[in-house]
C-alpha positions in Angstrom: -69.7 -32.2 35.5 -67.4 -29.3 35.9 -67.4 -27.7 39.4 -66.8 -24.0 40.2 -64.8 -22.4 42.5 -66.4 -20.2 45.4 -64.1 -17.6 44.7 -65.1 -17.3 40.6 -68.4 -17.3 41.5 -68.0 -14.7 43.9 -66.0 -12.9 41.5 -68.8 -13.3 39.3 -71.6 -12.3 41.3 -69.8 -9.2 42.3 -68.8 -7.9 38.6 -72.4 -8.7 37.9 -73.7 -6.4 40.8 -71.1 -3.6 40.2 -72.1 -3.9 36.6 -75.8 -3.1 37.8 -74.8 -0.9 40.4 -72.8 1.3 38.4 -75.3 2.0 35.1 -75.4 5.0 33.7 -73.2 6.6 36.4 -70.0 8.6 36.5 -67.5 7.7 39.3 -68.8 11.3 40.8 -72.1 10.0 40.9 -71.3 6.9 42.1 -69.1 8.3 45.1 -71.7 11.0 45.8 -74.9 8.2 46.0 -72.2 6.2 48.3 -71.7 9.2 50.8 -75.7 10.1 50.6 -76.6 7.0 51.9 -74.3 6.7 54.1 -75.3 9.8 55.6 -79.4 8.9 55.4 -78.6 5.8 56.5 -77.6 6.5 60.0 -80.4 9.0 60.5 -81.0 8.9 64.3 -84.9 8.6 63.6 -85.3 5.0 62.0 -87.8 4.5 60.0 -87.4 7.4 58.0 -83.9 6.5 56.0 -85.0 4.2 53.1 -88.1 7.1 52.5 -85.4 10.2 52.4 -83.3 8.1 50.1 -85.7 6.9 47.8 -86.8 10.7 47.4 -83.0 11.7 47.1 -82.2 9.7 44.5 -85.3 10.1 42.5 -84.9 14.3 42.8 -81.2 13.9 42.2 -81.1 11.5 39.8 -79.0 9.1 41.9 -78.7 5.4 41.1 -81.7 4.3 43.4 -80.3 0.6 44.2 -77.4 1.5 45.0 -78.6 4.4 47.6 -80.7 1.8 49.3 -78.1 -0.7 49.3 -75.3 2.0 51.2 -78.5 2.6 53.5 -79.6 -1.3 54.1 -75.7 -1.6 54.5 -75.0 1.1 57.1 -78.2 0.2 58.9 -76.5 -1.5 62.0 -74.5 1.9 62.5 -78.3 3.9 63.1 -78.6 1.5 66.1 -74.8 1.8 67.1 -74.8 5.4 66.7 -78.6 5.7 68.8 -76.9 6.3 71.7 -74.2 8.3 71.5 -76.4 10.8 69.8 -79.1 10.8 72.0 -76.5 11.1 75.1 -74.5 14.0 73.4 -77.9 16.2 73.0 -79.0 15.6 76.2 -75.8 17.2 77.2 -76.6 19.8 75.0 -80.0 20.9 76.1 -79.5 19.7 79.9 -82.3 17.6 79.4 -82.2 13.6 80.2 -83.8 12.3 76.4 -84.3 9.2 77.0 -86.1 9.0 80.2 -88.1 12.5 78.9 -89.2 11.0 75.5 -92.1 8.7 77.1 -93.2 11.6 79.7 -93.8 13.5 76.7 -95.3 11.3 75.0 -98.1 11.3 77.6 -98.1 15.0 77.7 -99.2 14.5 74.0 -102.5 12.4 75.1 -103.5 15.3 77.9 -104.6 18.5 78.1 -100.8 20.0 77.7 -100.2 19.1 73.8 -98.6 22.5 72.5 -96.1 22.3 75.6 -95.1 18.8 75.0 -95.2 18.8 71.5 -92.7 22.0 71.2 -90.6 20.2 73.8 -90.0 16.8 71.8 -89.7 19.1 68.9 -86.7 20.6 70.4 -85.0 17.3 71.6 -85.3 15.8 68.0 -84.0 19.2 66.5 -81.1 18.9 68.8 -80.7 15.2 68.2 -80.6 16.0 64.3 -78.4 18.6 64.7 -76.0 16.4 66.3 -75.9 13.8 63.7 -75.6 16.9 61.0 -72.5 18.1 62.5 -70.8 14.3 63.4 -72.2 12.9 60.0 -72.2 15.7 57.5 -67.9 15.8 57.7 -67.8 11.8 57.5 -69.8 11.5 54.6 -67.8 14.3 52.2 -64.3 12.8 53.7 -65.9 9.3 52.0 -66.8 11.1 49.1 -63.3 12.1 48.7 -61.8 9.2 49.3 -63.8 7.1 47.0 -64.1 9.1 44.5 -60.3 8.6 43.0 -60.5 5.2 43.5 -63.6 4.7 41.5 -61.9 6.9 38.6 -59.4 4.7 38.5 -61.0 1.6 38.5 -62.9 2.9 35.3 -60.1 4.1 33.8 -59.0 0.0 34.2 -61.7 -0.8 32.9 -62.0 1.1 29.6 -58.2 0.2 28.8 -59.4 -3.3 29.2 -61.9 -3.1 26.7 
């Protein structure tokens, strides 16, 4: 029985899934489904990533399994990233989030709905507006810096062939 290094099947497995990954798409495309779900995927509201995404790449024509394998991929960096964002826009609006978030979602069961509504409303509009700012930039400087790579490996690739 012949036995097969970890290392070619790895190699394998990966060609395989770049293969798949990388259908029908330009190195443009690729680079800019990379950087999308990058960016969806550290949306500081989870839950909501892998919907955006999905609706992304449909409109856009993106590769969808790829977008949703950036955004599973990135994941962890939502909960890192939590945090930070939430303790930034609290700066911002002089407001402590995090300790505000449950009183308001109290407001929401009584009489004072409107008020407290409008006032989450704001401290998630701030929150996002954050992330825009910090994520936005990161997300075009990976676009940039992937793209040339991924040119080049298909240039490799179609002198191979």
């Amino acid at each position: 029985m012949k036995t097969v290094s970890r290392s070619k099947l790895f190699r394998g497995i990966g060609k395989t899934l770049g293969e798949f990954l990388s259908q029908g798409l330009t190195p443009e495309m690729m680079s800019r489904t990379i950087a999308t779900g990058l960016f969806l995927g550290t949306i500081p509201i989870p839950g909501i990533s892998t919907v955006l995404c999905t609706i992304l790449a449909v409109g856009f024509r993106m590769n969808l399994a790829l977008i949703q394998f950036v955004n599973y991929l990135v994941f962890p960096l939502q909960f890192l990233l939590f945090f930070p964002l939430y303790s930034i826009a609290s700066k911002i609006t002089g407001k402590e989030i995090i300790k505000e978030i449950p009183e308001m979602l109290e407001k929401m069961s009584g009489s004072i709905l409107l008020t407290a509504s409008a006032d989450l409303l704001w401290l998630f509009a701030t929150i996002l507006l954050v992330w825009i700012a910090i994520m936005f930039p990161v997300s075009v400087i990976l676009y940039f810096s992937i793209n040339p790579i991924l040119i080049r490996i298909k240039r490799n690739k179609s002198t191979e062939l």
